[in-house]
N, C-alpha and C positions, 0 to 999 in steps of 0.2 A: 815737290815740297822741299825749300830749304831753310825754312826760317819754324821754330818749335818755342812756342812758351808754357812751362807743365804748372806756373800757376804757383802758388802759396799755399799762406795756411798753414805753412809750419810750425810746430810746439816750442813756445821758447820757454815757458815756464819753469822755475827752478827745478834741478833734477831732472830735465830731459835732456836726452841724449838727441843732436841732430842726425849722429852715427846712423842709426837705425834706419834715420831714411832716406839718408844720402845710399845705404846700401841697397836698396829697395829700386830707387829710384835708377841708378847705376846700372843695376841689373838689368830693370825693364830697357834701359835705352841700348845697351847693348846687344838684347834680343833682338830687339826692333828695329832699334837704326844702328845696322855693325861698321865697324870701320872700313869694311870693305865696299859698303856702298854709296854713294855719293854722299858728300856731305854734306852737314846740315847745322845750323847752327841755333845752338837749344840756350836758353835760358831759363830762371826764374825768379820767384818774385819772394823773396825771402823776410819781408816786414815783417810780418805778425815775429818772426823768431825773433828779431833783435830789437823788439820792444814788448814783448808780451811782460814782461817781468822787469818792464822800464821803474817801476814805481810801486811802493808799499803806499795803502790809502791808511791813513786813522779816523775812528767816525766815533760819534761821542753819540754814549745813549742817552736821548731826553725825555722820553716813556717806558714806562712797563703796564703791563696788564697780565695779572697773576689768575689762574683759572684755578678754583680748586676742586677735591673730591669730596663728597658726601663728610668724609671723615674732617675737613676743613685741614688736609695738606694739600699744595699746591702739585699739580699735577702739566699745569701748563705755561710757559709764559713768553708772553708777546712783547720783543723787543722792540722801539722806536728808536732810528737814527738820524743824524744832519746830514744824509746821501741815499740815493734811492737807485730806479733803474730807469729814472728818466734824468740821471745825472752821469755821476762813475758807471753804477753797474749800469750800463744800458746793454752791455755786452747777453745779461740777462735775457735780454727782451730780443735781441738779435739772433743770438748764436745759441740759445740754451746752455751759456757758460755758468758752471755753479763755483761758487766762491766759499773758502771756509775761512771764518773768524779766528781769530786770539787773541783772548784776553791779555791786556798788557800786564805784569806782574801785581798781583793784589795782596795785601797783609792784611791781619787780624791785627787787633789791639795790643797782642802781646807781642810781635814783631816778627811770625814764622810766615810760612805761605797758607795762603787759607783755603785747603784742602776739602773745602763743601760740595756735597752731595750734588750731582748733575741731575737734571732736570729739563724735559722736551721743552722746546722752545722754537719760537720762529722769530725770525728778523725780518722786519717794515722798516721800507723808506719814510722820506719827510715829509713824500706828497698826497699821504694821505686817500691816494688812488687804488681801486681795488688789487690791480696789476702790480702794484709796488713791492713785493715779497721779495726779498734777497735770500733767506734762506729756511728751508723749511726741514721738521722735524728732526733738530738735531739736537746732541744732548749739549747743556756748556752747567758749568755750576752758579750759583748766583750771581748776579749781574748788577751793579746800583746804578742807581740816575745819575751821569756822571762817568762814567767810569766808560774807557777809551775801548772801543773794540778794530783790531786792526786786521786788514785783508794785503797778503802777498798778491804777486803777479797781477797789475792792478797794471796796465799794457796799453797793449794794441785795443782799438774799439772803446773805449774808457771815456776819461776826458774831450779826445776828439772829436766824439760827436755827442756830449753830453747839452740837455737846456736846460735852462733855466725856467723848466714847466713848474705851473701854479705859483712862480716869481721866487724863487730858492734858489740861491748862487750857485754857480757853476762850483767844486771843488778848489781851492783856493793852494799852490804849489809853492812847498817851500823845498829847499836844496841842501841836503847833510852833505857832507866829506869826514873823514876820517880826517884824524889831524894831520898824518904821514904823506894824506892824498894830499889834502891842501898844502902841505910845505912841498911839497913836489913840484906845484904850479910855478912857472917862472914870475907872471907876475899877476900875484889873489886880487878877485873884483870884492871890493867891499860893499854892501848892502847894505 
């Protein structure tokens, strides 16, 4: 054998360290294939790392369904989004990849942050399919119709193979820069 590919799959998600497993990896080939024995030439397949955390998705909630207790407080409640797992998340449905939300900053009337009571909750896609769950039993605090929920590391497996099941657009990609980035460009595309 002179030819090794150990393959992918690497974590690029914010706050991972590649360190870890380049040391791992290193190690094992050293063991196995030392320098002293014929050589051999190894490669891999490093995607998933430098797009996994390619893109921050934002998904707008257009339903809720409030469950409550006997006592008539809400004990439950079912978020509906414009993105599913037969869109973005499909990585869901693939890889059993879990996603957490965050609310985009939300004010009260009188202009502080509005610090309410969390509450279990699950997240439904657009498609209205039984499989379409983004995220289950997690706490968030109130949530309005309206009101943006956003997912990091939104990557590898995402978009790329997402459809347009039950006729719901693919995710639609707009492009931020810092101001500093953009004046850095020799010469900006305008849109």
């Amino acid at each position: 054998m002179n030819f090794l590919d150990i393959g992918g799959g690497f974590p690029g998600n914010i706050g991972t360290n590649i360190d870890v497993f380049a040391d791992v990896v290193n190690s094992a080939l050293n063991e196995f294939f030392p320098l002293s024995s014929d050589p051999i030439e190894i490669i891999s397949e490093p995607g998933r790392f430098f797009v996994a955390s390619a893109f921050t998705l934002g998904t707008t909630v257009h339903s809720k369904n409030e469950i409550l207790n006997t006592d008539g407080k809400v004990s439950h409640v079912k978020y509906y989004i414009n993105d599913g797992v037969y869109g973005s998340f499909s990585p869901i449905i693939h890889y059993q990849e879990v996603f957490q939300p965050y609310i985009l900053c939300r004010y009260t009337d009188n202009g502080t942050n509005d610090e309410a009571s969390e509450v279990n909750c699950t997240i439904w896609g657009i498609s209205c399919g039984g499989n379409d769950k983004i995220c289950d039993k997690i706490l968030l605090p109130p949530i309005s119709i309206g009101d943006v929920l956003v997912f990091t590391n939104m990557g590898s497996y995402t978009i790329p193979i997402a459809s347009n099941f039950n006729g719901f657009p693919i995710a639609r990609v707009l492009y931020f820069a810092e101001c500093d980035s953009w004046k850095d460009l020799d010469e900006p595309i305008y849109y």
